[in-house]
N, C-alpha and C positions, 0 to 999 in steps of 0.2 A: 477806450480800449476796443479794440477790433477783436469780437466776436470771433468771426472765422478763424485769426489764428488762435483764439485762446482754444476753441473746440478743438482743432486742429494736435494743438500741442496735446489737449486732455486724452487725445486717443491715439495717442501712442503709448507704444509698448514699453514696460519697465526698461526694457536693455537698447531702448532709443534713447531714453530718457537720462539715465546712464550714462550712454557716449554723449550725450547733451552738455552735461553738467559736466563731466571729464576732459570735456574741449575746451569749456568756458568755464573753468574752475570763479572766477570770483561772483559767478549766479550764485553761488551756497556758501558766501563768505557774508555776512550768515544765512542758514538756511530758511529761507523763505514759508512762510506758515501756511500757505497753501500755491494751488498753480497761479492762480490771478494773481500771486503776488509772482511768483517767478514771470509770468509774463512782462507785468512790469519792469521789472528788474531786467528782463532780457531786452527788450525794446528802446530802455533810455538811451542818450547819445551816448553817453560814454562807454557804456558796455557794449552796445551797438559797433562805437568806432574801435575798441579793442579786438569784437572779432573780425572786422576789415580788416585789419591791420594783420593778421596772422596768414591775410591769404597770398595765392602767387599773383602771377599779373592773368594767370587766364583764367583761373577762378574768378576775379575782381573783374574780367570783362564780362564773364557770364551775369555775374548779377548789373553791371551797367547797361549789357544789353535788353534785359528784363525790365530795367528802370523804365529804359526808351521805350520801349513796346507795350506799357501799361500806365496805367493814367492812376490816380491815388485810392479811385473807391471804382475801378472798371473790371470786368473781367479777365480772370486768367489765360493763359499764353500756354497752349501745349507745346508740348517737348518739340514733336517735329517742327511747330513754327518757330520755336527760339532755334531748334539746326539751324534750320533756314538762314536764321538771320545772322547767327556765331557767321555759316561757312561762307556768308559774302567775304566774310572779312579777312578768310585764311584764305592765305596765297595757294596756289594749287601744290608747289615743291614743300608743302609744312607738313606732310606726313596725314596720316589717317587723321581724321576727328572723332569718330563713335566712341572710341576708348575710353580717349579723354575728357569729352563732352558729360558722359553718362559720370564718372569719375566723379567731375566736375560739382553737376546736380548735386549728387547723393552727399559729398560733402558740406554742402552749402546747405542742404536741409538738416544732416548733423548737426552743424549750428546754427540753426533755426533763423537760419540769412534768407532764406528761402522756405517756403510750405507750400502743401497742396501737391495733388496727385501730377500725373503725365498729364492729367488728360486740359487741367489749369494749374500754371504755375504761377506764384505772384514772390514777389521780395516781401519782406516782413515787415511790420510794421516799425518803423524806426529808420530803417536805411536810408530811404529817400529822404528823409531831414539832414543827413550827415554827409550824403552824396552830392556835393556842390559840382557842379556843372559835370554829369557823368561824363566818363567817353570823351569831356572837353565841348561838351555839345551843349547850347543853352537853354532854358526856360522855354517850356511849352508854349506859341502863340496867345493862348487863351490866357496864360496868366502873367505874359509880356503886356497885351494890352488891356489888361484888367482895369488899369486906372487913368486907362486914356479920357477925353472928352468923347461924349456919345458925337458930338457933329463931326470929330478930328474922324472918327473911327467910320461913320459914314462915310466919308471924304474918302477914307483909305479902301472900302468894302467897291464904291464906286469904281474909284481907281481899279481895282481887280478883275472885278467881274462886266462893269462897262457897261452897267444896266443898274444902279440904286440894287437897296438891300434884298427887296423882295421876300423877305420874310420878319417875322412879327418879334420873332425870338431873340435872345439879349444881342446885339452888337458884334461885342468883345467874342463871342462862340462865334456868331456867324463869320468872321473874320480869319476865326481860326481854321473852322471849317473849310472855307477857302483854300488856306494853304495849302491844306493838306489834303484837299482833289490832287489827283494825277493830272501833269502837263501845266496844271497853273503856277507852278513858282520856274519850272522852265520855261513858258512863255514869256514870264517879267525878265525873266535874264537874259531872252534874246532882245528885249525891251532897251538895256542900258550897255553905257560904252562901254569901253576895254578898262579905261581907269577905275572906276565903279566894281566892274568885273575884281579888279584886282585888288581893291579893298576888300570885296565881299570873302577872295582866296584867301586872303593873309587871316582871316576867322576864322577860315573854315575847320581845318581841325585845332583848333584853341589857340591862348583860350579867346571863347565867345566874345567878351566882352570889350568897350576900349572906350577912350575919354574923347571926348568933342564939346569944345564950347557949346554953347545955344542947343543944345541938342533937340529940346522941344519947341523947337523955332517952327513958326507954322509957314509949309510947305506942299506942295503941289505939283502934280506931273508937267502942268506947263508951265507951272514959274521958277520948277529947278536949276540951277544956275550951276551947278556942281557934281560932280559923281557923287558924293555923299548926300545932296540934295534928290540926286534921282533914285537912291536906296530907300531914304526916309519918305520919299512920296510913293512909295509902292508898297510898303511895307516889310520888305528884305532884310532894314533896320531899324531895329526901335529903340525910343530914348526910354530910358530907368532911369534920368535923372535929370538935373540940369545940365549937367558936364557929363554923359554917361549914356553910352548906345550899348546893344546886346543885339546878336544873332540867334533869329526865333530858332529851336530846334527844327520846325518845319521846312523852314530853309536850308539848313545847314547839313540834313541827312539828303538833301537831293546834291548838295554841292559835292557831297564825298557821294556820289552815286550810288545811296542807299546803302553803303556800307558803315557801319557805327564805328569802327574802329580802323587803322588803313593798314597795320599790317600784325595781325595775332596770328600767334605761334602757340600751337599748344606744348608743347615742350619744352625746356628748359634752354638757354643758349650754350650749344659743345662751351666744353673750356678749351684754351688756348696757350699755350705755351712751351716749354723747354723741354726735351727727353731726358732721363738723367739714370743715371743705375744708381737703382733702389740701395744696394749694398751699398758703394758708396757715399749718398746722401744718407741712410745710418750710421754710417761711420766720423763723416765732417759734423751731425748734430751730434752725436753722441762727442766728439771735442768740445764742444762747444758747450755740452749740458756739463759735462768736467771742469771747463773753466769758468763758466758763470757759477759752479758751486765752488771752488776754489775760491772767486773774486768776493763771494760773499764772503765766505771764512775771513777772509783777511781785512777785509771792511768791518765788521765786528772786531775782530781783534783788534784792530788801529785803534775804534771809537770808544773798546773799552779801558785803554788807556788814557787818549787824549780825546774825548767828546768834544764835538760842537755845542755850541748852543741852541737853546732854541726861541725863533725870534718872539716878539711879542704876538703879532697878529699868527701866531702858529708856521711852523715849516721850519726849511732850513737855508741859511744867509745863502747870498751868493757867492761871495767871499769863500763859503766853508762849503761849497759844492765844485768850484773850482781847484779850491787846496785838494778834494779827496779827490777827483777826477787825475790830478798831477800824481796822486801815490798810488791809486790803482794805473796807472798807465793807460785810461781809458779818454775816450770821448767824453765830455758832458753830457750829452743826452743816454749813453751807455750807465756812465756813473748814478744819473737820476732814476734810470733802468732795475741797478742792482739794491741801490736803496728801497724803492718804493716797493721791490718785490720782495725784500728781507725783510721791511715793514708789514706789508701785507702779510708775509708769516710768521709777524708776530717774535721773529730776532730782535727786531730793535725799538724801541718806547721812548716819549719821552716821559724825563724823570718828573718835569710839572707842566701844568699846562701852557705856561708862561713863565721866562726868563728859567727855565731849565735846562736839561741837558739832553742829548739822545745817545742814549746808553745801550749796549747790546743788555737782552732782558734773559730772565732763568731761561725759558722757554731755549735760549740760544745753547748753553751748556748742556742741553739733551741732544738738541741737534747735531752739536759736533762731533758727538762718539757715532753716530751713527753709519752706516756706510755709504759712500758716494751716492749709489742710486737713489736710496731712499731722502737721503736729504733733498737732489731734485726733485722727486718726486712732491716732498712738501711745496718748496719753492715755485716749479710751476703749475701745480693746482689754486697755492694764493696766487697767481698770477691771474690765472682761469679767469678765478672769481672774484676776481677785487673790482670794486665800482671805480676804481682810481685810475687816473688816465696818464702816466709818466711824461707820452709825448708831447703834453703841453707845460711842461717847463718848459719858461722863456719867452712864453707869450705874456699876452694883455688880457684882463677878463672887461665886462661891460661898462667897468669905472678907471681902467686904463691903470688897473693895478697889475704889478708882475706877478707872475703866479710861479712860485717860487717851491723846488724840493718839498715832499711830506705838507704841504700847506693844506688846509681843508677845500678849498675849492677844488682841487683837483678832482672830486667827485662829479663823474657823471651816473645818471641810474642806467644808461643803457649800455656799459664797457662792454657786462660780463656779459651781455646776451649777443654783441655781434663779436666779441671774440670765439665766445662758442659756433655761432652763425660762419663767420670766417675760416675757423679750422674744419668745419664741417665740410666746406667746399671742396677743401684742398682734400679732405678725406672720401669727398665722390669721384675724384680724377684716377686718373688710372695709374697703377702702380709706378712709380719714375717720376709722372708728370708732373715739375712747377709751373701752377698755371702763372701768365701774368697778373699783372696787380687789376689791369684792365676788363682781362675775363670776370677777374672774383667779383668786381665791381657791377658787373652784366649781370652776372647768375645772381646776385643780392639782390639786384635792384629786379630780376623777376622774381626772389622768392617773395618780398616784399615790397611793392611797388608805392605803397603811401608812407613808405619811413626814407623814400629816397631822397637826398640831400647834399649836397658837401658836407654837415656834420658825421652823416655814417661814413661817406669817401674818405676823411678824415681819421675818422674810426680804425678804419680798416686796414688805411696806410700804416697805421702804428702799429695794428694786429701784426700783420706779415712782417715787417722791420724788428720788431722784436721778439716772436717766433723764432724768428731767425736764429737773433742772439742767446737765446731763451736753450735753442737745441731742441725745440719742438719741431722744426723744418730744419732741414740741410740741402742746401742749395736751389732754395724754394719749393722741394720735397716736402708733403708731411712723413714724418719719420714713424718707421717699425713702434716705435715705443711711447709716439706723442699720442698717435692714433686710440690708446685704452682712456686715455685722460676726459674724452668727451662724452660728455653725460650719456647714459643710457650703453654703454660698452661694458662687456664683462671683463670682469677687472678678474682676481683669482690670481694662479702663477705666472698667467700671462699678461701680470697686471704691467706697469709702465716701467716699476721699479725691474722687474722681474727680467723683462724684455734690453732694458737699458745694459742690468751687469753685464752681460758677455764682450758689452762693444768699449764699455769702458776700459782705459791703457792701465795694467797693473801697477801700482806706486812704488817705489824705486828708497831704498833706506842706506845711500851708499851717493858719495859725489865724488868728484873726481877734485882733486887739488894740486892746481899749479905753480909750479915757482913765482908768479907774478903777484903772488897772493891772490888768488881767485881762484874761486871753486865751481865747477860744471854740474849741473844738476842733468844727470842725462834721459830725465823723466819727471815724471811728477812726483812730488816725495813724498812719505805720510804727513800727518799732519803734526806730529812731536818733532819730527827732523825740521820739518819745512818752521815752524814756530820756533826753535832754538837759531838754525839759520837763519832768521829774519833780525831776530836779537843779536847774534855773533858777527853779521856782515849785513852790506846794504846790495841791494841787485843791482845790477849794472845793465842788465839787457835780457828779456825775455824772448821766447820766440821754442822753438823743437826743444830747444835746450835751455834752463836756464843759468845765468852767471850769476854770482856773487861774489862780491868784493872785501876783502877782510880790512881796515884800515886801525890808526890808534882810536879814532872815536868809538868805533864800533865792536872794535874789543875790549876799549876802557867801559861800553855801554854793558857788555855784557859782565866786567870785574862788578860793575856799579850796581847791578842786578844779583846778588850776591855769591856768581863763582866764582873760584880759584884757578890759577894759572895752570896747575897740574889737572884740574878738570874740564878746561877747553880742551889741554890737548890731549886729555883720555877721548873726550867724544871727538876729536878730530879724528884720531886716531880709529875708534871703532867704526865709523861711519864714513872714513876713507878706501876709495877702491885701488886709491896709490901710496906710498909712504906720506908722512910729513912733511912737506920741502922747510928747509933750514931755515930758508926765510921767513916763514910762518911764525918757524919754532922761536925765530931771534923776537920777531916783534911781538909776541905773548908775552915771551918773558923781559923783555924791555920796558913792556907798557906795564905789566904787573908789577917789575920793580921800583918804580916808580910813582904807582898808584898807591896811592894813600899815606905816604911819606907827610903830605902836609896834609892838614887835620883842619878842619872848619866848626868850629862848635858858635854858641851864641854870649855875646859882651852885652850889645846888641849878637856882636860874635867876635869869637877869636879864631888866630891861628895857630898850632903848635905843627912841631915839628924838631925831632933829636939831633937835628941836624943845623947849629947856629948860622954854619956857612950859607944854607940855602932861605934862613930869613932874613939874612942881611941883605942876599938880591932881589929879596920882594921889597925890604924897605927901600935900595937903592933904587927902585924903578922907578922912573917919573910916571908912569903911566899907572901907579898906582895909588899916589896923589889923592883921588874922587873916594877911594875908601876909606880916607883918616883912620891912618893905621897907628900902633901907637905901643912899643918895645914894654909889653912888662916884665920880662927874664930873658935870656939866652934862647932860651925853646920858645916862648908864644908871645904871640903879636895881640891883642885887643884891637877890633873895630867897630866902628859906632853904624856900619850899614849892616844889613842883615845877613843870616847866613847862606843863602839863596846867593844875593848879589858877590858875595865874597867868592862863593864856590867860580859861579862862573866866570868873574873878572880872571880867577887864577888860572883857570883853565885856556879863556882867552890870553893870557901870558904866558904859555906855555908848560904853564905846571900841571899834574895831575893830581888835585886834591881830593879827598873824599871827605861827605860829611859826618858827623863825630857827636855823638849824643851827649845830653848831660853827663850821663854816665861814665862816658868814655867809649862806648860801642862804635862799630861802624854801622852807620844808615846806608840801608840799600833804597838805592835814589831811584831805582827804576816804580812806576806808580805802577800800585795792584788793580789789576784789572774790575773794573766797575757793573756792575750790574742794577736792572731796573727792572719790576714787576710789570708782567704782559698784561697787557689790556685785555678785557673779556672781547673776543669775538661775535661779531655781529654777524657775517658773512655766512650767505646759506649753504647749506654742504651741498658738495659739488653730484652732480649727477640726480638733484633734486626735477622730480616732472611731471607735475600735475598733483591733486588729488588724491588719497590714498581710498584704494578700490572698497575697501569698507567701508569709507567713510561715504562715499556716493552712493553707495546703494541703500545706507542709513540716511541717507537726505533726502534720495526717490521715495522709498519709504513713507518717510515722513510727511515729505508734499501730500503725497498720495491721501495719506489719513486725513493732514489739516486740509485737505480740497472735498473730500467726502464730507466734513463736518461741515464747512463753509458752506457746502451746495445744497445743504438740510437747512440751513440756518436753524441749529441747534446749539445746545451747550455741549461744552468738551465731557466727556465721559464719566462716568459715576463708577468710581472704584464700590464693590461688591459690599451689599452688609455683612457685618458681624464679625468676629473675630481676624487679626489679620493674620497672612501666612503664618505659619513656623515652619521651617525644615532647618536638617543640618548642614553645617556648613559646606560641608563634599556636597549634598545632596543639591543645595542650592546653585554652586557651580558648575554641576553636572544638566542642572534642567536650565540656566541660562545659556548653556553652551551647545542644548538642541532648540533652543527658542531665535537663538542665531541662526544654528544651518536651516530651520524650517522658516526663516520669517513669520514666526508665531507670536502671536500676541501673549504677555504673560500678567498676571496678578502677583504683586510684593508686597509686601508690607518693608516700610521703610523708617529710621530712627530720623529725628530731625534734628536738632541743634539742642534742644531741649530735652532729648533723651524721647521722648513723647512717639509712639508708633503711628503710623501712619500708610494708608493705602492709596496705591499706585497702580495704574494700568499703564504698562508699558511694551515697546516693538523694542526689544533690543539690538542690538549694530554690531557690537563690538567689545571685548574683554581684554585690558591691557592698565600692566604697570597699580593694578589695585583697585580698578573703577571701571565702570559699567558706561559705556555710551549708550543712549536710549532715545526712542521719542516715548515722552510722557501723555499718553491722550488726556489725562485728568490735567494739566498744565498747558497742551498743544501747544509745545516748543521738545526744543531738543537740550537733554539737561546730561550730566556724569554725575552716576551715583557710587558713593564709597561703598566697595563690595563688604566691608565689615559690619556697613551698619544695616546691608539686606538684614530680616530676618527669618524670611522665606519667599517660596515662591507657588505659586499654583495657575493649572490651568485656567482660563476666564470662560468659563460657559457661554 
C-alpha cells in the first residue's frame, strides 16, 4: 500500500471525501471499516478501470500524460511542468488550456486518479497497472530491457555511446539512461536508412508493439543486414519475445517530437448536422409517439386473442414475428421495436416459461384507459431503461444461434446507459439541430474514449433509429417532450406527458361511409370506435386517412361476436358523419339473414336447420364427402367430424353457420380476450444517479470512526455502564433526529431478538420507513436498527 496516497486521502476534508465516494459510488458498496480499507478498494483494477472509464478523452490524456512523466516510486510533476507537457500537444487553433487544464486536475483528484498538491503531482496508485501502453507509447527502456543478457546489453550501451559502459551500475538503467540523454536517440536516427525510418514511423504513435520472427536474434551495428536489423542493433527496437519487438518509450516521445499525444483538444468535438424547425420536429415526433402508441394497442389486442407461442429456448418464432409485422403494416425490425418495448413495459408476458403463450398481461387493461400522452410516456421510459437491444433481431450470437423476438440473449448491461449517453447528445445541440449519426459517434467516443468500439457504434445506430420511431426525435431533432425523460431533468407539469398533449391530433368518433362499402377514418379514432371497427371491417390502407373495408366475413365476424343486425347499423348509424349507403344497409341484412340458419352442434356434431331444402344441398354436395354426413330427420344432419371442422367446411361452401350449444344457444365464436400476470420488474427507476447524499456522508462518517479506531489499534467502543437508556418514544425520535443534523454521537439502549436490552454507541445517518441507519462503534460496521425496539437514547460523555 502506498503511504503517501493513504496520508493523502486521510487529510482530506469530509466534503472531499464525500465527492469521493459520490463519484465512485461502488467504494461504499459496502462501506469500507476504515480508510486503508477504502484505499484498497479504491486502487484495485477494477475499480481503478471503472473510474477511467467515466472519463472524457482529455481528462484521460491528462492523466496518460502524468503516467509518461513519472516513473512508479519517482517524484511528483508540478502543475506548470504537466502545462508544459498537455500544451505540446494542443494545436495552437484548440482554444485556451488553463480553464480546462485546471478543470481537468481538480477532477481527477475528485476521483482520487490523481493526488498530491500543485507543487507534485503523481497518478494514483492503481492506474499504471490498468494503463496498457498510455498515449499508445511503450514500456520504459529500463523495463524493456530488464531481461536482456548483461553481454547483449553491453553490446547495445557500446553501440550507443561508442566508448563501453563506463559505469559500475546495473546495465539495463545505464542503457536506459542513454536513451533518454538529449540528442542520443536523434543521433541513432540519423544513423539508419529510410526503410528503417519508416518502420520506426509506423510505431510511432501506436500501437508500440509488432510481431517479427527471431526477434532475439543476436545482432550488431555491423552485421545488420536489414532495417529491422539496424533498429535492433541500436536499440530503437527491442524484442519482448520470441516473435515480439516493442518501441522503448524513450524513443518513441523523440519520434513524435516530444509531444505525447499528436492532436488533444480540450473541448468537446461541435456537432454536425441538419437545421430543422423545432416546431416542426415536435410535431412529426409527436406523430409518431401517437402512432407507436396506437401500434401497441393493437398489438395487444390482436395477441390477446390469437397469441403466439412461445419457443422452447424463450422468444418468439420467426414465423410469428413475420405474421405480426404483415397485421401491423410494419417492417420487421419496427414490429420487433413495438414488442420488445411493450414487453419492456410490462403489456405483454409470457403465460410459461416454456411451450407457452405471449399474452397481453393486467398491467395492459390500465394502460389502455389511460390517455395518449401518458401511455408513451410509460412506453418510452421502458424503452429508456431496458437492457434489451431490439436491433439485434436477426442476427447470430457467438454460437451461430439466431437471436430471435423477446429471446433472453437480447440482453445487453450497457443499452440503457448509451441510450441515455446518446439522447444526451442530441439534447446539448442546439435547438433544431439533428446532428449526424457521425457527429454523435465523435462526441461519445470523446466523452468516453476507452468504451469506444463498433459494439457502442452499433449501440448507438439503433439508439437514433428508434428514437426516431419511438417520437423521441423528429427528424433527427430531440423533441420538446423527449428532452424531460433524461435522468436528472425536472419532470413536474413540464414533465413528457405534459409537454406531449398539446401536440398530440384530437381523436375523431365519427367516419365517413361510402357507397363502396368503406369507411374513411378522417383521423385517429378513440379507442371503442377504432376496436369495434377493427371487428366490423378489415383496413384496407393507412396513411392521413384511414380506410376500412366492410365485407361478408367481416360482418358475419362481428354477428359471430354476439351482435345483431339492428345493432351494427345503430352504431353505423351513430358514428356515421354521412347517412347509411343502401349497400351497407343491403349486406348487413343479407349476411345476418342468413347467419345462423344452419346450426353446428356436436354428434361428434351435427347439423340442424328448419329449412329441409337448404340440407339437402349440403348433403348434395360432393365437396362435402370428407364430413360423413349422415340425414337423421328433415331438419339435422349428424357428423362424425368435429364441430370446428363442420362450421368451417360450411362456411368454406358458402353457408353461414353458426355454432349451437348443447343446449341449443348460440356460441359466440369470437375468443375472449386473454390475459397473463406481469412479471415483477427488475429495471432500475429511470433518473436513478449516484448514491443517496445521506447515505455518503453516513459512510464518511463511518470510515472516519473505523480509521481512528484502526490507527489506535484498539477495541471498538465500550457502550457506558449501568442501566441502559429509557426515553419516550417522541422523545427518542426527537434526540435521534438532532443526533443526525449534529453528527453527534449517541448512547441506546437496544432490544435484541431475544427481548434482552442491550447497549450501543452509535453516529446515526439517517431515519426512514421505521429504522435507523447508523454506524455502530461497539460493532464497527454500519447496521439499521428497528426504531420500535430503541428503548432510549442519551448523550455519550
Amino acid at each position: 500500500m502506498d503511504t503517501r496516497f493513504t496520508e493523502w486521502l486521510r487529510g482530506l476534508p469530509d466534503e472531499r471525501l464525500r465527492a469521493l465516494v459520490a463519484g465512485r459510488p461502488e467504494l461504499i458498496t459496502p462501506v469500507p471499516a476504515h480508510l486503508e480499507g477504502l484505499v484498497i478498494r479504491a486502487t484495485s483494477p477494477s475499480a481503478t478501470g471503472r473510474a477511467l472509464d467515466r472519463l472524457d478523452r482529455f481528462a484521460l490524456a491528462v492523466v496518460e500524460t502524468l503516467l509518461v512523466m513519472t516513473a512508479e516510486d519517482g517524484p511528483g510533476v508540478p502543475y506548470q511542468e504537466l502545462r508544459a507537457a498537455v500544451a505540446r500537444s494542443v494545436p495552437p487553433d484548440a482554444g485556451p488550456l488553463d480553464g480546462p487544464l485546471r478543470e481537468a486536475v481538480d477532477r481527477l483528484r475528485a476521483l482520487a486518479l490523481v493526488y498530491g498538491q500543485d507543487d507534485a503531482l503523481r497518478p494514483a496508485p492503481g492506474v499504471r497497472d490498468v494503463s496498457e501502453a498510455p498515449a499508445g507509447l511503450g514500456p520504459p527502456a529500463a523495463e524493456v530491457f530488464r531481461h536482456h543478457p548483461p553481454e547483449r546489453l553491453e553490446e547495445l550501451v557500446r553501440a550507443i555511446h561508442r566508448g563501453g559502459t563506463g559505469r559500475d551500475e546495473a546495465v539495463a538503467e545505464r542503457l536506459a539512461g542513454l536513451l533518454a540523454e538529449g540528442g542520443i536517440v536523434e543521433r541513432l536516427l540519423a544513423d539508419i536508412g529510410p526503410q528503417a525510418r519508416a518502420a520506426l514511423d509506423e510505431l510511432a504513435w501506436g500501437p508500440p508493439a509488432g510481431r517479427l520472427p527471431n526477434a532475439r536474434r543476436e545482432v550488431s551495428v555491423a552485421t545488420a543486414q536489414s532495417p529491422i536489423e539496424e533498429l535492433l542493433a541500436r536499440g530503437l527496437l527491442a524484442a519482448t519475445g520470441e516473435e515480439s519487438v516493442v518501441l522503448p518509450r524513450e524513443v518513441g516521445l523523440v519520434l513524435r517530437g516530444g509531444r505525447v499525444h499528436r492532436d488533444l483538444r480540450p473541448g468537446a468535438p461541435p456537432l454536425a448536422g441538419t437545421a430543422r424547425d423545432q416546431a416542426l420536429a415536435d410535431r412529426t415526433a409527436a406523430g409518431q409517439a401517437f402512432t407507436f402508441v396506437r401500434t401497441t394497442e393493437e398489438l395487444c389486442e390482436r395477441w390477446g386473442v390469437d397469441p403466439p407461442g412461445t419457443l422452447r429456448t424463450g422468444g418468439l418464432a420467426v414465423r410469428d414475428l413475420k405474421k405480426t409485422a404483415q397485421l401491423l403494416d410494419l417492417p420487421e425490425w419496427t414490429a420487433a421495436l413495438v414488442i420488445e418495448s411493450a414487453h419492456a413495459a410490462g403489456l405483454i408476458a409470457s403465460s410459461a416459461p416454456t411451450d407457452g403463450e405471449w399474452l397481453p398481461t393486467t398491467s395492459y387493461d390500465a394502460w389502455r384507459v389511460k390517455a395518449t400522452e401518458d401511455r408513451w410516456e410509460v412506453l418510452a421510459s421502458a424503452w429508456l431503461t431496458s437492457d434489451r437491444v431490439p436491433g439485434l433481431v436477426g442476427e447470430r450470437d457467438d454460437r451461430d444461434r439466431l437471436l430471435n423476438v423477446l429471446h433472453p440473449e437480447l440482453r445487453r448491461p450497457t443499452a440503457a446507459e448509451v441510450r441515455v449517453r446518446t439522447l444526451r447528445v442530441l439534447a446539448s445541440a442546439d435547438p433544431g439541430l439533428a446532428p449526424s449519426a457521425e457527429s454523435v459517434r465523435e462526441r461519445l467516443a470523446f466523452e468516453q474514449p476507452r468504451r469506444r468500439g463498433s459494439y457502442r457504434d452499433q449501440l448507438v445506430h439503433f439508439t437514433l433509429r428508434e428514437a426516431e420511431q419511438l417520437g423521441l426525435t423528429g427528424l433527427g431533432a430531440l423533441s420538446l417532450f423527449g428532452r424531460p425523460l433524461l435522468p436528472g431533468q425536472v419532470q413536474g407539469k413540464n414533465g413528457p406527458a405534459g409537454l406531449l398533449a398539446p401536440l398530440l391530433p384530437e381523436p375523431v368518433d365519427h367516419v365517413l361511409l361510402q357507397a363502396d362499402l368503406t369507411a374513411v377514418a378522417p383521423g385517429p379514432l378513440t379507442s371503442d370506435l377504432g376496436r369495434w371497427l377493427s371487428l366490423a371491417a378489415d383496413v384496407e390502407s393507412k396513411g392521413g386517412a384511414t380506410v376500412y373495408r366492410f365485407s361478408e366475413d367481416s360482418i358475419r365476424r362481428a354477428l359471430d361476436a354476439g351482435s345483431s343486425a339492428d345493432e351494427l347499423v345503430s352504431m353505423l348509424e351513430k358514428h356515421s358523419a354521412t347517412p347509411v349507403p343502401q349497400p351497407l344497409r343491403y349486406l348487413v341484412s343479407d349476411v345476418a339473414r342468413r347467419h345462423g340458419r344452419v346450426r353446428v352442434g356436436t354428434a361428434s356434431s351435427y347439423v340442424r336447420c328448419d329449412d329441409p331444402a337448404v340440407l339437402d344441398e349440403v348433403m348434395a354436395d360432393k365437396r362435402a364427402v370428407p364430413l360423413r354426413l349422415r340425414r337423421l330427420a328433415p331438419t339435422v344432419i349428424a357428423s362424425r367430424s368435429s364441430r370446428a371442422v363442420v362450421v368451417d367446411s360450411l362456411r368454406a361452401f358458402g353457408y353461414s353457420p353458426v355454432a349451437e350449444s348443447p343446449e341449443g344457444d348460440v356460441l359466440v365464436t369470437r375468443a375472449d380476450a386473454r390475459r397473463t400476470e406481469r412479471p415483477p420488474s427488475v429495471r432500475p427507476p429511470l433518473g436513478a444517479s449516484g448514491p443517496d447524499a445521506d447515505l455518503v456522508a453516513a459512510a464518511v462518517r463511518a470510515m472516519r470512526a473505523g480509521d481512528e479506531a484502526h490507527q489506535a489499534r484498539r477495541q471498538p467502543s465500550a457502550a457506558p455502564d449501568g442501566q441502559v437508556p429509557r426515553t419516550p418514544s417522541t422523545g427518542t425520535i426527537t434526540l435521534l433526529q438532532e443526533a443526525i443534523r449534529q453528527g453527534s454521537r449517541v448512547w441506546i439502549g437496544y432490544l435484541d431478538s431475544q427481548g434482552q436490552a442491550t447497549s450501543r454507541i452509535l453516529e446515526p445517518a439517517r431515519m426512514e420507513g421505521g429504522y435507523l441507519t447508523a454506524y455502530d462503534e461497539t460493532r464497527a460496521a454500519v447496521h439499521r436498527f428497528a426504531l420500535h425496539r430503541i428503548t432510549g437514547v442519551a448523550d455519550v460523555n
